[in-house]
Each structure stands twice: as C-alpha cells, then as structure tokens.
C-alpha atoms as a printed R data frame, in Angstrom:
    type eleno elety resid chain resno       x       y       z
1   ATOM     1    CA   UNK     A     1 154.311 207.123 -26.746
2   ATOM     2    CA   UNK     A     2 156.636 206.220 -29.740
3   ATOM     3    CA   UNK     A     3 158.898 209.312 -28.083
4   ATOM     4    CA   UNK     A     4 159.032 207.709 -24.496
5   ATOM     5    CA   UNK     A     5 162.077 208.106 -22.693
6   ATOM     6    CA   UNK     A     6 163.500 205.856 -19.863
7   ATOM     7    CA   UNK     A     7 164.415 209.486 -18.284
8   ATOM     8    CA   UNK     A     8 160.790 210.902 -18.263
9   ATOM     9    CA   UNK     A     9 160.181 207.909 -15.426
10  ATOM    10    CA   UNK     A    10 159.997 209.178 -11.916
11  ATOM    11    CA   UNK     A    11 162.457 207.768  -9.365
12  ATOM    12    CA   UNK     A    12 161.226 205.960  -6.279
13  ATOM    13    CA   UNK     A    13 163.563 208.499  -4.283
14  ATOM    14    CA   UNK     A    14 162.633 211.640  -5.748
15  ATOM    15    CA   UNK     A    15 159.890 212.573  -3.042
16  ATOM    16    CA   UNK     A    16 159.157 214.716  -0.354
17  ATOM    17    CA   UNK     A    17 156.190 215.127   2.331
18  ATOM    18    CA   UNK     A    18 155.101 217.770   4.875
19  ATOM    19    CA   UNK     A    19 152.887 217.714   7.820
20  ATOM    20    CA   UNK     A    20 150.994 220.306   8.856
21  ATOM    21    CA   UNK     A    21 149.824 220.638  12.657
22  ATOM    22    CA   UNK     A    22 148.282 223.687  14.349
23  ATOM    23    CA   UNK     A    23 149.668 226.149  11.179
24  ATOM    24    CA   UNK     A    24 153.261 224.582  11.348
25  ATOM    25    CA   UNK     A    25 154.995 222.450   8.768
26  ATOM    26    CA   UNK     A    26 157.311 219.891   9.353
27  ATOM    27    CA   UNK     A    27 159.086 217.429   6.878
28  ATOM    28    CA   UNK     A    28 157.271 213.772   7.081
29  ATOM    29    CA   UNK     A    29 159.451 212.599  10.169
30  ATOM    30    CA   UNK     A    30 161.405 209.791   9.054
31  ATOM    31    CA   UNK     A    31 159.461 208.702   6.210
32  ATOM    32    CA   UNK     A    32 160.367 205.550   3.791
33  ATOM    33    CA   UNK     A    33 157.639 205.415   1.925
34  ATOM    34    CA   UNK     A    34 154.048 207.044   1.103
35  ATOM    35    CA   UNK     A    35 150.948 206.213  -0.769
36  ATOM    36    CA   UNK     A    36 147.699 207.841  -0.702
37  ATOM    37    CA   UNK     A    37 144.397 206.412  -2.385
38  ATOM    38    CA   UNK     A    38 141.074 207.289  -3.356
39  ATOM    39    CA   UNK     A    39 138.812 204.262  -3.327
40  ATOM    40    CA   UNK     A    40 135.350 204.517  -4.654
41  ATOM    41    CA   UNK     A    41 132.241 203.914  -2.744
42  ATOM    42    CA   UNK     A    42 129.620 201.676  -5.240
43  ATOM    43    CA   UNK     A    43 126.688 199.700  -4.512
44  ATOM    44    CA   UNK     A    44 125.013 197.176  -6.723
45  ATOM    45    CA   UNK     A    45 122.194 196.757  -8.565
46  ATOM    46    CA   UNK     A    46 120.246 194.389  -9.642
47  ATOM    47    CA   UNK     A    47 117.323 194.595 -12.481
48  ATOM    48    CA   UNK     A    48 115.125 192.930 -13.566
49  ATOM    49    CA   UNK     A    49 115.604 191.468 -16.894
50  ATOM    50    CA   UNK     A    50 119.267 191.463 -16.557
51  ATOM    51    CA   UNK     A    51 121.718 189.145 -15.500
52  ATOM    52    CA   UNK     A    52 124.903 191.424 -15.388
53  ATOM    53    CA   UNK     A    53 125.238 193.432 -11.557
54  ATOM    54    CA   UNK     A    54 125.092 196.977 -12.169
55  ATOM    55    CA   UNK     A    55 127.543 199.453 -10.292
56  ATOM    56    CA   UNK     A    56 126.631 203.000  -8.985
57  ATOM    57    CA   UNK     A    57 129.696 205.052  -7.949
58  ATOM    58    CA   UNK     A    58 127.740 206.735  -4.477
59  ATOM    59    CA   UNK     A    59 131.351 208.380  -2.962
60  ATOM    60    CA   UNK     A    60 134.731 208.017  -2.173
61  ATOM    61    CA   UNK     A    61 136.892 207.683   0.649
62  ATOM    62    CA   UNK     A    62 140.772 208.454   1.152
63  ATOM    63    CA   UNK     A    63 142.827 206.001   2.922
64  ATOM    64    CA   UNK     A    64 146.710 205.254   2.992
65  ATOM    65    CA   UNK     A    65 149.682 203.902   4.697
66  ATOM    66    CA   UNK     A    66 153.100 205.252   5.472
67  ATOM    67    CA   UNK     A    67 156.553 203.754   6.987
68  ATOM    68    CA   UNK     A    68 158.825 205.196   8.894
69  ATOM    69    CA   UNK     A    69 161.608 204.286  11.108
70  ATOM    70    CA   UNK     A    70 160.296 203.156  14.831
71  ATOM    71    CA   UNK     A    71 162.251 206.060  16.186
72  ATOM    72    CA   UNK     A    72 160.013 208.862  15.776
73  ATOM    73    CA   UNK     A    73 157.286 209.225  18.297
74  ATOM    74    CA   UNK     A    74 155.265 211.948  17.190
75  ATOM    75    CA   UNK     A    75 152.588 209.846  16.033
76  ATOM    76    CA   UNK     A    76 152.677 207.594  19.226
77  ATOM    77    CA   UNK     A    77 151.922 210.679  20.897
78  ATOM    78    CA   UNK     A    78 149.284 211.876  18.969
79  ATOM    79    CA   UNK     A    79 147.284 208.547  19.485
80  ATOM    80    CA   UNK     A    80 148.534 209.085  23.016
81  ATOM    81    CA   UNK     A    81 146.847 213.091  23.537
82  ATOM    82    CA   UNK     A    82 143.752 211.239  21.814
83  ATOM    83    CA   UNK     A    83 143.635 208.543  24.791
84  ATOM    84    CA   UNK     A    84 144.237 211.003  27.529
85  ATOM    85    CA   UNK     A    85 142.028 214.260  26.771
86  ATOM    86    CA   UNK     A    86 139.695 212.512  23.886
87  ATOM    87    CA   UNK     A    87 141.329 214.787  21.456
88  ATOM    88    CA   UNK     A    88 141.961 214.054  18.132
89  ATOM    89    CA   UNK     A    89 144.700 215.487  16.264
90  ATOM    90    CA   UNK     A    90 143.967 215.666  12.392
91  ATOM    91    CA   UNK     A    91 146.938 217.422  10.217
92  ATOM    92    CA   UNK     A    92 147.651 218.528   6.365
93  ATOM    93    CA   UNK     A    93 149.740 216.115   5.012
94  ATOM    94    CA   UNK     A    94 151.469 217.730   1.001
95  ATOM    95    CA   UNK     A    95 153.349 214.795  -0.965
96  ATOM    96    CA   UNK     A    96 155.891 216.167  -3.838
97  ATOM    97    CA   UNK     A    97 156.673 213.683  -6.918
98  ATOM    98    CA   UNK     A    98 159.348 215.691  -8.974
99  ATOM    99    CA   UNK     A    99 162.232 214.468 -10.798
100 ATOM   100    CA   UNK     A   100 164.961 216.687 -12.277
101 ATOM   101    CA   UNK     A   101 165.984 214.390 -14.801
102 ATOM   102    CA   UNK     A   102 162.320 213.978 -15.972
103 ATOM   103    CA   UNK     A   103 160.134 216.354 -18.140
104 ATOM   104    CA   UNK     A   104 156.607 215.413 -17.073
105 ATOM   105    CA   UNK     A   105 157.008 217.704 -14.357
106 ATOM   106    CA   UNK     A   106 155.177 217.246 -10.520
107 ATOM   107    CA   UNK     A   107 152.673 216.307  -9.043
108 ATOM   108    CA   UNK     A   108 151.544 217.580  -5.812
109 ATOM   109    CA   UNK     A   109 148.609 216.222  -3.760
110 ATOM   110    CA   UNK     A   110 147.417 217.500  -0.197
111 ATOM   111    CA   UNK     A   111 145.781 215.430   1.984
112 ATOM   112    CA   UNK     A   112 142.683 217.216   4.298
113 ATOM   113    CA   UNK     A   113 141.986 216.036   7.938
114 ATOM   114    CA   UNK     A   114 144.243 213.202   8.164
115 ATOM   115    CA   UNK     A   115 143.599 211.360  10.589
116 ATOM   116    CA   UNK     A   116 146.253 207.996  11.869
117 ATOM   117    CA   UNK     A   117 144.292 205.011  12.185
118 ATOM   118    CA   UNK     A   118 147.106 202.653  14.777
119 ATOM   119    CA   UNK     A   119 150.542 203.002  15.561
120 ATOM   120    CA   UNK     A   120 152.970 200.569  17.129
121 ATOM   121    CA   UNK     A   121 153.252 200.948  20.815
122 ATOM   122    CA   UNK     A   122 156.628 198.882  21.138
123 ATOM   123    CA   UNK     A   123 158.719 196.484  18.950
124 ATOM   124    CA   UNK     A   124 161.171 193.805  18.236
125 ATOM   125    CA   UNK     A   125 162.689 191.921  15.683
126 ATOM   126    CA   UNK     A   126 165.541 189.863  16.173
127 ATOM   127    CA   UNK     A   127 165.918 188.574  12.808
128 ATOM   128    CA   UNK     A   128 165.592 192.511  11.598
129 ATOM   129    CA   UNK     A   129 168.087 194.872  10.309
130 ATOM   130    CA   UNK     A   130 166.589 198.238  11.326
131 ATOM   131    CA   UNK     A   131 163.235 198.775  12.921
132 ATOM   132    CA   UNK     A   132 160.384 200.304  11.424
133 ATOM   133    CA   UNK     A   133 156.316 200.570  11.460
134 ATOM   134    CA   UNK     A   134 153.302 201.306   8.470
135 ATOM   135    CA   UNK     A   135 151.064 204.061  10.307
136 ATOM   136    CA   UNK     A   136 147.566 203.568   8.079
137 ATOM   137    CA   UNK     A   137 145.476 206.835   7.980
138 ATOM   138    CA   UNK     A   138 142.569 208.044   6.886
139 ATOM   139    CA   UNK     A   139 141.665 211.594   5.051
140 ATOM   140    CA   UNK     A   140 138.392 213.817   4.533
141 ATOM   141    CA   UNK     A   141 139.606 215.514   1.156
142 ATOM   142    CA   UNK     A   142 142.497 216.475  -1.342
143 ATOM   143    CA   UNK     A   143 143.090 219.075  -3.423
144 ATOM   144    CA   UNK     A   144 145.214 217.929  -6.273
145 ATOM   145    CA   UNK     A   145 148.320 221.372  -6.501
146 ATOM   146    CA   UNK     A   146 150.196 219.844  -9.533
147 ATOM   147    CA   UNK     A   147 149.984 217.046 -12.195
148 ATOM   148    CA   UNK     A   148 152.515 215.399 -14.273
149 ATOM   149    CA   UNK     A   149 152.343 216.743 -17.616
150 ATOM   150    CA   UNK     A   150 150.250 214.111 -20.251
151 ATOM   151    CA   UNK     A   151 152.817 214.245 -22.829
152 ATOM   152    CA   UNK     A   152 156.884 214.832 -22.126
153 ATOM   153    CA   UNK     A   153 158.343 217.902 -22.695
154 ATOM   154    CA   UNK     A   154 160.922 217.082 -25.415
C-alpha cells in the first residue's frame, strides 16, 4: 500500500441501483443511500475441558436498509398488494460502485428475492428539511458480478 492514492478511493456519490420486478428494470426510485450485508449465522459451543466458547459458522442471511425520499410510493404499494391479495412481491435489486477517477475498478452485487421488511405509511417532521424514510429488506442470495481490483491499476 506504499503506492496508495487518495484518487483510487471510491466516492460516496459514485453509485447506481436497479430494481427488477416482473422482467423490468427500473433505476432505485429516489434512492439516497444503500447498503447490503451478509451476516453470519454461528452457534456456540461449549467443551469440555475448555473455557474459551467455540463458534461454528452454520449460514448466513442477507439483510439491508435503504433511504429514499418519502415521495415515491412504489414500495408503499407493494406492502399494500401484499395486504390486499396476500401476495408478496420479491424483486432483483443490482448495486454499481464505480468511480472514474479511481483504478480499482467496480464492484457489482445483485441481490436475489428481496423482499421489504416495513415502510412508512405517512409522515411529518416539522423541525425537517426534506422528508424521507429507511425501507429495511431482506434477501435469499447474491451473486457477486464485479469486484474492485486488490491492487490499483497504476
């Protein structure tokens, strides 16, 4: 890392996300931000003899959170279709980290069988600027498309 390069950092802004419902794509409707997580799935053990808990990795589970601005209602009506015909909607959701200026090139991640986990059904906030809401969601898979390079292209 003697090489780094304040350039081969990512900017916060240089992003972009797609939903995909029913075979169409559409860009993340008024996203802010994104993040997507795996989180592993342990349980302990204990043996005899030893003091220290083991940990056994036994799965994983995908999880994350995204804002947008409170005037899209597409998820709203999603949860809504869900409460009326039992329905669930779950969608392809592809998240793009790729920064001209940088040489580690992108990483691409899609998300499998996302499903949202609560949206905000109405909202105020007098001491707010502009209105917005985190939708949390769940996912079944990934499939990792892209990965920034390990070492900068110089």
């Amino acid at each position: 890392m003697a090489d780094a390069r304040a350039t081969d950092t990512i900017s916060a802004k240089e992003g972009v996300a797609y939903v995909t419902i029913d075979g169409n794509m559409h860009e993340a409707f008024y996203a802010k931000n994104i993040e997507a997580k795996v989180e592993k799935q342990k349980v302990e053990l204990h043996l005899i003899g030893q003091r220290m808990t083991k940990h056994k990795t036994v799965g994983i589970t995908g999880s994350g959170t995204f804002t947008i601005y409170y005037i899209c209602p597409f998820y709203r009506q999603m949860v809504e279709k869900y409460k009326d015909t039992g329905e669930e909607t779950y969608f392809e959701m592809t998240l793009k980290n790729e920064d001209p200026e940088s040489t580690v090139g992108a990483n691409v991640q899609t998300l499998h069988d996302v499903s949202i986990d609560s949206v905000t059904l109405a909202k105020f906030d007098v001491d707010g600027e502009v209105l917005d809401e985190e939708v949390p969601f769940t996912f079944d898979d990934y499939t990792g498309m892209a990965q920034f390079a390990e070492e900068p292209q110089h």
